[in-house]
Phi, psi and omega in degrees: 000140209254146184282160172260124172263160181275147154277188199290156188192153172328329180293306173305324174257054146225000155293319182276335168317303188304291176313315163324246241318294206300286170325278217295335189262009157323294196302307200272334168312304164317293192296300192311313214257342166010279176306319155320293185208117186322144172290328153290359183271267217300358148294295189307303196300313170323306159307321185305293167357271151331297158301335168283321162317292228278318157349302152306315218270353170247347155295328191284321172271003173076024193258150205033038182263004153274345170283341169345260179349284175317289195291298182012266185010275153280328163333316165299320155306298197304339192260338163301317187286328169317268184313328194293316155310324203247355168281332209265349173277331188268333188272329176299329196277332164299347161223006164223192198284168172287315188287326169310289199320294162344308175296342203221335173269001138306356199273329180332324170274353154339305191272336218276267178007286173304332211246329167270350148320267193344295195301282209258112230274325197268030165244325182331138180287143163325161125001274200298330207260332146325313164272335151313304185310343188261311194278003172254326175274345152292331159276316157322317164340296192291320196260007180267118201081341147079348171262029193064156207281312198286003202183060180273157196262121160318324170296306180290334190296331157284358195252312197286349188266312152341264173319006166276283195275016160254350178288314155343306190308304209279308183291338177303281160344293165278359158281315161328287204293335179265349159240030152255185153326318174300336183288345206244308164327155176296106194329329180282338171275343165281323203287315172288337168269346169278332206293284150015291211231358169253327178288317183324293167309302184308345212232334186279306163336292187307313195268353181282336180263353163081005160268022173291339213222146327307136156224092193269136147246107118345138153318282189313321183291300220285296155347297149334278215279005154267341162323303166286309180300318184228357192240288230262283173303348180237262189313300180313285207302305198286332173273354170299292203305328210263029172266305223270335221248338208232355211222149159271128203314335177310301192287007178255299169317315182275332167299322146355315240259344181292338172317274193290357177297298178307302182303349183275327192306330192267347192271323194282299190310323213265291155346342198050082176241136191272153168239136170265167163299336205261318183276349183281314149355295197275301148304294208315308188299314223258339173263000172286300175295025175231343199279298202305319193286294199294343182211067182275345178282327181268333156323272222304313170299318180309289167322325163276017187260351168287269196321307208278343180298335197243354142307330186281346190272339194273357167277005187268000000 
């Protein structure tokens, strides 16, 4: 028997107030513990982490070991696209800010959009999704290098590209989970299968590059990877889903949209991280084009209920 979602109500926006805050402060943990612990390694450990969470938490509930079969495959795809993102996130950060990054690894649903375009004839894009899709990579335009046009820096502009190609990653992903088996599956086992096959790779990475080293444990390292590990990759994913069960996904989406505000915001307090005009600019524009893509359903209801309010006053 399928639950009826809610629409947004208070409960709902201080959950995603929360969950944002916890996302958006991804980056700058990974960045903060640097010095510490290579960021691919505290990526590789974090899945580890995690993965061993949510992994107990599906023998004890017994959940999916009949989806095995069916999924593997694609579990896998998902969990390569999975490392990959979060390899293209750790390498991005040697060279531009934590606030870039948030901003460009948000871009994901740009691709996702696109890419279930291609796939699933009940996915085609809108219009409305269209100009999004215009007004975000116009903003990528704008916000790439962040240092005005005249006097770009080559490190961030690679740094900013890295982070580019991990939203690419994340979208990449959710085309996978939606035109597989996996959309039917339970969520903690796609969750389980990235967590899984992204700590193997990230961690074979890591010691194959000789980045395993250093690993001081630090308040702050220590800190990092439960923050990432057990808040972030665990406890948050699992109340997204179990928010998505309850909530209608349109209102879940536009609240999200809160995420890089808060990663730019935690990278200039905690970080000192400098904003050029160009790069603020430039996110305004790219999340305003991910608003258009991800919640054009919830645009359309509003707008028509603004139309249907002022009919009866323009029959009068």
């Amino acid at each position: 028997m399928s639950t009826q979602r809610k629409g947004a109500d208070s409960f709902l926006f201080q959950a995603m107030l929360f969950l944002c805050a916890i996302w958006g402060m991804q980056q700058v943990a990974i960045k903060l513990a640097a010095a510490d612990i290579a960021p691919v390694m505290q990526v590789a450990l974090r899945s580890g982490i995690a993965a061993v969470l949510v992994g107990g938490l599906m023998c004890w509930r017994r959940i999916g070991s009949g989806w095995l079969a069916p999924t593997w495959r694609a579990g896998l795809l998902a969990g390569v696209l999975f490392a990959l993102e979060f390899f293209f996130v750790a390498r991005g950060l040697h060279y531009t800010s934590a606030s870039h990054l948030s901003v460009f690894l948000y871009t994901a649903p740009i691709f996702s959009a696109l890419g279930l375009h291609l796939l699933l004839p009940s996915e085609r894009l809108k219009p409305l999704q269209w100009l999004g899709i215009g007004v975000c990579f116009g903003g990528v335009a704008m916000a790439f290098g962040g240092g005005g046009w005249d006097e770009l820096d080559s490190r961030m502009l690679l740094g900013d590209a890295l982070g580019l190609l991990a939203g690419v990653s994340w979208g990449a992903t959710t085309v996978v989970v939606r035109g597989s088996r996996l959309s039917e599956a339970p969520p903690t086992l796609t969750l389980f299968y990235q967590l899984l096959v992204g700590f193997v790779l990230l961690l074979g990475y890591a010691i194959a590059v000789g980045q395993h080293w250093p690993l001081r444990w630090t308040p702050v390292s220590i800190g990092s990877l439960l923050l990432q590990g057990v808040l972030v990759s665990f406890f948050s994913f699992l109340a997204w889903f179990w928010l998505l069960r309850r909530y209608l996904a349109s209102n879940l989406a536009v609240f999200s949209f809160m995420t890089p505000m808060f990663g730019v915001s935690f990278g200039v307090l905690i970080l000192d991280e400098p904003l050029s005009l160009d790069f603020l600019i430039g996110a305004a524009l790219v999340l305003l084009g991910i608003s258009l893509v991800s919640s054009h359903a919830w645009l359309r209801e509003r707008l028509a209920r603004l139309a249907s309010r002022r009919v009866p006053g323009a029959e009068g």
